[in-house]
N, C-alpha and C positions, 0 to 999 in steps of 0.2 A: 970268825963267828958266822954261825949258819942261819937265815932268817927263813922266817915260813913267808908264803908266799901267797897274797887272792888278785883273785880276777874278777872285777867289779867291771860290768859295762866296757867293757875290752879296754882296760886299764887296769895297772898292775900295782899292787900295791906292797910292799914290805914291812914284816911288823916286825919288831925290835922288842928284844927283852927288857927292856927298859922301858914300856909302856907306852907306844909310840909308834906312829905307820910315816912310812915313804913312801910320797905317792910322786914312782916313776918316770912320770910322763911328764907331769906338770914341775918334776923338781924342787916337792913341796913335804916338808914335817910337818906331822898336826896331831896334835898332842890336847887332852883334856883336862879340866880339874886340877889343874897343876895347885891351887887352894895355899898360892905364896899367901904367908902374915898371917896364918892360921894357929901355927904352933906360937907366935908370939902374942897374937889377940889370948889366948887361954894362958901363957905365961903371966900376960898383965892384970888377967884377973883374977890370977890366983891358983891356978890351974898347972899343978909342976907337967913340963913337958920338957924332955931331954933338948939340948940343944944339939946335939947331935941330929935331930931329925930335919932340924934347917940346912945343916949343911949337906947333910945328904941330897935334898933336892936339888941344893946349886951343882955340886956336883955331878949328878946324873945329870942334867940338864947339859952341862958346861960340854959332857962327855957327848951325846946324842949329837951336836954341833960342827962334832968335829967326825962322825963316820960318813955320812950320806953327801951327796954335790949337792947340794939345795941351796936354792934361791928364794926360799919362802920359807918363811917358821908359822902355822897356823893355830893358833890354841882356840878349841873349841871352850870357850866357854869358862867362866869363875878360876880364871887366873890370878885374880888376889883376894883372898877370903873377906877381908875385912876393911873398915875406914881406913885412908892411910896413917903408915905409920914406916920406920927406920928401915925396914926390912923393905919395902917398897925403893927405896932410893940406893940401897946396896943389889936389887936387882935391875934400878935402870942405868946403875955403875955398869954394872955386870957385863948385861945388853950390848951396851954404846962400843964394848970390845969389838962385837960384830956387825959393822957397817955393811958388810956387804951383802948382808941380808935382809929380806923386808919382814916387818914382824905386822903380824896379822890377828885380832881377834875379832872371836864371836861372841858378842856379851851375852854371859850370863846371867842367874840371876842373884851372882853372888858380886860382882863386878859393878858396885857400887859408885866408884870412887870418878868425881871430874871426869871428862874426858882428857880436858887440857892435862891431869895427870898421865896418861896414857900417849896422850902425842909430844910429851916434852922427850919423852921418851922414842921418840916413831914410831910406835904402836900402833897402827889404823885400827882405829872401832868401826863393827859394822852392827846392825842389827840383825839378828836371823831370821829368816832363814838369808845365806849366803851363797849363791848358786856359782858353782865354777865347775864347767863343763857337765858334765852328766850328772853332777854331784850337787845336793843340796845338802850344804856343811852349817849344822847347827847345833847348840848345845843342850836344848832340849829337842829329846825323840818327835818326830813328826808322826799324827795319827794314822794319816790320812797320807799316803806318799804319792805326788803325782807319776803317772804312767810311766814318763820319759826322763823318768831321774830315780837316782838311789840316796839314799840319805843316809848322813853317817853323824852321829851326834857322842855327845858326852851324860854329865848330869846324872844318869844311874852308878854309876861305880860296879859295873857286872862285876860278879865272880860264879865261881863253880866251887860246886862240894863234892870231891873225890873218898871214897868209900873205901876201906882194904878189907880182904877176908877175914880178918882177926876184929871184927868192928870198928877199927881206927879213922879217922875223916880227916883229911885236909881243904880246908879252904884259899883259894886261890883267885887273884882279881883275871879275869879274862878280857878278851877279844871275843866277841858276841856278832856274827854274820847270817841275819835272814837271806831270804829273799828280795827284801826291797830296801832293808834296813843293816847298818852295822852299827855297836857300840862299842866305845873307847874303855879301856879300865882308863882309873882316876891316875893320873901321876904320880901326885902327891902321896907321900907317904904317910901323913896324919890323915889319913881319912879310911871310910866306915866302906863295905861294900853289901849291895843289895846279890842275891842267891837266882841267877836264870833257873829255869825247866826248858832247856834245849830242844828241840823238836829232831827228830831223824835226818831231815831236809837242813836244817842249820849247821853253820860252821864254828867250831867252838876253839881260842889258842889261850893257852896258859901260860904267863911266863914262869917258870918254876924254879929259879935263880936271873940276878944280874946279866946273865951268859947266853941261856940258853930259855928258849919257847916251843912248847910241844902244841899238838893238835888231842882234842877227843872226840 
Protein backbone atom coordinates (compact mmCIF):
# COMPACT_ATOMS: atom_id res chain seq x y z
CA UNK A 1 0.00 0.00 0.00
CA UNK A 2 1.15 3.38 -1.13
CA UNK A 3 0.85 6.26 1.58
CA UNK A 4 0.89 10.06 0.67
CA UNK A 5 3.33 11.78 2.45
CA UNK A 6 3.67 15.70 4.45
CA UNK A 7 6.30 17.62 5.88
CA UNK A 8 5.14 19.47 8.79
CA UNK A 9 8.00 21.36 10.76
CA UNK A 10 10.81 18.85 9.31
CA UNK A 11 8.80 15.98 10.42
CA UNK A 12 7.31 13.44 8.34
CA UNK A 13 4.20 12.34 8.45
CA UNK A 14 2.08 9.39 6.68
CA UNK A 15 -1.46 9.39 6.18
CA UNK A 16 -3.32 6.07 5.65
CA UNK A 17 -6.36 5.33 3.98
CA UNK A 18 -8.07 4.30 6.81
CA UNK A 19 -8.16 7.81 8.33
CA UNK A 20 -5.21 8.13 10.23
CA UNK A 21 -1.44 9.81 10.15
CA UNK A 22 1.99 8.30 11.30
CA UNK A 23 3.97 10.39 12.67
CA UNK A 24 7.49 9.08 11.75
CA UNK A 25 9.82 10.47 13.90
CA UNK A 26 7.98 10.24 17.14
CA UNK A 27 6.61 6.67 16.20
CA UNK A 28 3.26 7.86 16.88
CA UNK A 29 -0.81 7.09 15.22
CA UNK A 30 -3.13 9.63 15.88
CA UNK A 31 -6.32 9.27 14.84
CA UNK A 32 -9.65 11.53 15.44
CA UNK A 33 -13.44 11.13 16.20
CA UNK A 34 -13.05 7.57 16.37
CA UNK A 35 -17.11 8.40 18.16
CA UNK A 36 -16.96 4.50 19.77
CA UNK A 37 -20.80 3.87 21.40
CA UNK A 38 -22.24 6.15 18.94
CA UNK A 39 -23.98 3.74 16.74
CA UNK A 40 -25.28 1.85 19.84
CA UNK A 41 -26.40 5.21 21.96
CA UNK A 42 -28.87 5.75 18.59
CA UNK A 43 -29.63 1.89 18.73
CA UNK A 44 -30.93 2.31 22.33
CA UNK A 45 -32.95 5.00 21.52
CA UNK A 46 -34.50 3.78 18.90
CA UNK A 47 -32.56 4.88 16.16
CA UNK A 48 -32.05 1.49 13.73
CA UNK A 49 -28.28 1.64 12.96
CA UNK A 50 -26.74 -1.54 11.13
CA UNK A 51 -24.54 -3.34 13.41
CA UNK A 52 -22.30 -3.71 10.98
CA UNK A 53 -21.14 -0.21 11.34
CA UNK A 54 -19.65 -1.24 14.89
CA UNK A 55 -17.76 -3.79 13.57
CA UNK A 56 -16.24 -2.07 10.94
CA UNK A 57 -14.50 0.40 13.21
CA UNK A 58 -12.95 -2.39 15.36
CA UNK A 59 -11.96 -3.68 12.54
CA UNK A 60 -10.12 -0.86 10.91
CA UNK A 61 -8.88 0.02 13.93
CA UNK A 62 -7.55 -3.62 14.82
CA UNK A 63 -6.11 -3.43 11.07
CA UNK A 64 -4.13 0.31 11.48
CA UNK A 65 -2.30 -1.57 14.69
CA UNK A 66 -0.85 -3.86 12.98
CA UNK A 67 0.94 -1.74 9.73
CA UNK A 68 3.12 1.11 11.27
CA UNK A 69 6.30 0.36 14.30
CA UNK A 70 4.38 2.63 16.77
CA UNK A 71 4.81 3.05 20.19
CA UNK A 72 2.10 5.54 20.79
CA UNK A 73 -1.61 5.33 19.61
CA UNK A 74 -2.83 9.14 19.92
CA UNK A 75 -6.73 9.78 19.49
CA UNK A 76 -7.35 13.32 19.12
CA UNK A 77 -10.35 13.75 20.76
CA UNK A 78 -14.33 12.25 21.34
CA UNK A 79 -13.17 8.65 21.28
CA UNK A 80 -16.42 7.43 22.91
CA UNK A 81 -19.48 9.21 21.81
CA UNK A 82 -21.52 8.70 24.74
CA UNK A 83 -22.13 7.85 28.71
CA UNK A 84 -20.68 4.54 29.19
CA UNK A 85 -22.09 1.53 28.07
CA UNK A 86 -21.20 -2.41 26.67
CA UNK A 87 -19.39 -1.22 23.75
CA UNK A 88 -16.92 0.67 25.98
CA UNK A 89 -15.81 -2.44 27.68
CA UNK A 90 -15.57 -4.76 24.37
CA UNK A 91 -13.07 -1.89 23.27
CA UNK A 92 -10.95 -1.84 26.57
CA UNK A 93 -11.10 -5.86 25.86
CA UNK A 94 -9.86 -5.10 22.72
CA UNK A 95 -7.06 -2.55 23.66
CA UNK A 96 -5.56 -4.63 26.64
CA UNK A 97 -4.48 -7.17 23.28
CA UNK A 98 -1.95 -4.26 22.85
CA UNK A 99 0.37 -3.73 25.86
CA UNK A 100 2.94 -2.65 24.08
CA UNK A 101 1.54 0.40 23.19
CA UNK A 102 0.83 3.63 25.10
CA UNK A 103 -2.76 4.83 24.42
CA UNK A 104 -3.08 8.42 24.39
CA UNK A 105 -6.04 10.94 24.32
CA UNK A 106 -6.99 14.46 23.89
CA UNK A 107 -10.40 15.04 25.52
CA UNK A 108 -12.81 16.13 23.75
CA UNK A 109 -15.76 17.34 23.94
CA UNK A 110 -17.73 14.41 23.41
CA UNK A 111 -15.47 12.19 25.96
CA UNK A 112 -17.59 12.48 28.80
CA UNK A 113 -17.15 9.44 30.60
CA UNK A 114 -14.87 9.14 34.38
CA UNK A 115 -11.51 9.39 33.71
CA UNK A 116 -11.01 6.29 36.07
CA UNK A 117 -12.93 4.72 32.88
CA UNK A 118 -10.23 5.66 30.71
CA UNK A 119 -7.30 4.63 32.75
CA UNK A 120 -8.58 1.15 33.93
CA UNK A 121 -8.07 0.80 30.63
CA UNK A 122 -4.35 2.85 30.22
CA UNK A 123 -5.63 5.38 28.31
CA UNK A 124 -3.89 8.66 29.63
CA UNK A 125 -6.24 11.66 29.45
CA UNK A 126 -4.68 14.92 28.89
CA UNK A 127 -6.46 18.24 28.39
CA UNK A 128 -5.77 20.33 25.10
CA UNK A 129 -3.89 21.62 23.99
CA UNK A 130 -1.17 18.77 24.20
CA UNK A 131 2.22 19.87 22.99
CA UNK A 132 4.64 17.16 21.63
CA UNK A 133 7.54 18.52 19.84
CA UNK A 134 6.69 21.26 17.37
CA UNK A 135 3.23 20.07 17.52
CA UNK A 136 0.26 21.16 19.45
CA UNK A 137 -2.11 18.07 19.24
CA UNK A 138 -5.78 18.98 19.93
CA UNK A 139 -9.10 18.23 19.31
CA UNK A 140 -10.49 21.27 18.78
CA UNK A 141 -8.91 23.69 15.86
CA UNK A 142 -6.67 26.36 17.67
CA UNK A 143 -7.66 30.01 16.43
CA UNK A 144 -4.88 31.60 17.13
CA UNK A 145 -1.61 29.03 16.53
CA UNK A 146 1.44 30.15 18.36
CA UNK A 147 4.57 30.97 16.02
CA UNK A 148 6.73 27.98 16.87
CA UNK A 149 4.16 25.18 16.56
CA UNK A 150 1.78 23.74 14.11
CA UNK A 151 -1.37 22.31 15.31
CA UNK A 152 -3.14 19.51 14.14
CA UNK A 153 -6.62 18.89 15.55
CA UNK A 154 -9.96 16.80 14.93
CA UNK A 155 -13.59 17.78 15.71
CA UNK A 156 -14.56 19.25 12.13
CA UNK A 157 -14.94 16.03 10.21
CA UNK A 158 -13.38 17.84 6.83
CA UNK A 159 -14.46 16.63 3.61
CA UNK A 160 -14.25 17.68 0.02
CA UNK A 161 -16.82 17.89 -2.90
CA UNK A 162 -15.42 16.59 -6.03
CA UNK A 163 -17.41 17.80 -9.19
CA UNK A 164 -17.50 15.66 -12.80
CA UNK A 165 -18.31 17.05 -16.27
CA UNK A 166 -21.63 15.38 -16.44
CA UNK A 167 -22.79 17.32 -13.05
CA UNK A 168 -22.23 14.43 -10.79
CA UNK A 169 -20.52 15.29 -7.04
CA UNK A 170 -18.89 13.11 -4.77
CA UNK A 171 -18.36 13.71 -1.34
CA UNK A 172 -15.30 12.54 0.44
CA UNK A 173 -13.89 12.92 4.39
CA UNK A 174 -10.36 14.50 3.84
CA UNK A 175 -6.99 15.43 5.34
CA UNK A 176 -7.06 19.25 5.38
CA UNK A 177 -3.25 20.95 5.60
CA UNK A 178 -2.89 24.90 6.02
CA UNK A 179 -0.15 26.64 6.72
CA UNK A 180 -0.04 26.44 10.44
CA UNK A 181 -3.01 24.18 10.86
CA UNK A 182 -4.00 20.29 9.73
CA UNK A 183 -7.27 18.51 10.17
CA UNK A 184 -8.11 14.93 10.73
CA UNK A 185 -11.17 13.35 8.76
CA UNK A 186 -13.37 11.60 11.54
CA UNK A 187 -12.59 7.77 11.90
CA UNK A 188 -15.67 6.68 12.76
CA UNK A 189 -17.86 5.61 10.20
CA UNK A 190 -21.28 6.87 11.75
CA UNK A 191 -20.55 10.36 11.53
CA UNK A 192 -21.55 13.51 9.43
CA UNK A 193 -18.74 15.71 7.58
CA UNK A 194 -18.43 19.56 7.43
CA UNK A 195 -17.42 20.84 3.25
CA UNK A 196 -13.71 22.87 3.35
CA UNK A 197 -13.08 25.79 0.60
CA UNK A 198 -9.30 24.81 0.24
CA UNK A 199 -7.18 27.84 -0.49
CA UNK A 200 -4.28 27.25 -3.56
CA UNK A 201 -1.64 27.23 -0.65
CA UNK A 202 -3.42 24.24 1.16
CA UNK A 203 -2.87 20.58 1.00
CA UNK A 204 -5.91 18.69 0.48
CA UNK A 205 -5.80 14.13 0.71
CA UNK A 206 -8.84 12.08 0.06
CA UNK A 207 -9.14 8.70 0.99
CA UNK A 208 -11.23 7.30 -1.90
CA UNK A 209 -11.38 3.55 -0.78
CA UNK A 210 -9.92 1.32 2.29
CA UNK A 211 -6.53 1.06 0.06
CA UNK A 212 -5.89 3.81 -1.49
CA UNK A 213 -5.54 8.16 -0.75
CA UNK A 214 -5.20 10.65 -3.35
CA UNK A 215 -4.11 14.28 -3.13
CA UNK A 216 -6.19 17.61 -4.89
Amino acid sequence: MKFESVQIKEQTFLLHPLKAIYWVEEKSLLLADFHLGKASHFRKNGIAVPQQVIYSNYAKFNRLLKVFPQEKVIFLGDLFHSDHNEEWEKFGAMINAYKQFQFLLISGNHDIMARREYEKFNIAVFDEPYAMGPLLLTHHPIEEVPEDYYNLAGHVHPGIKLRGKARQSLRLPCFYFSDRQGLLPAFGKFTGMAMIRPKKTDQVFAPVSDHEIMSF
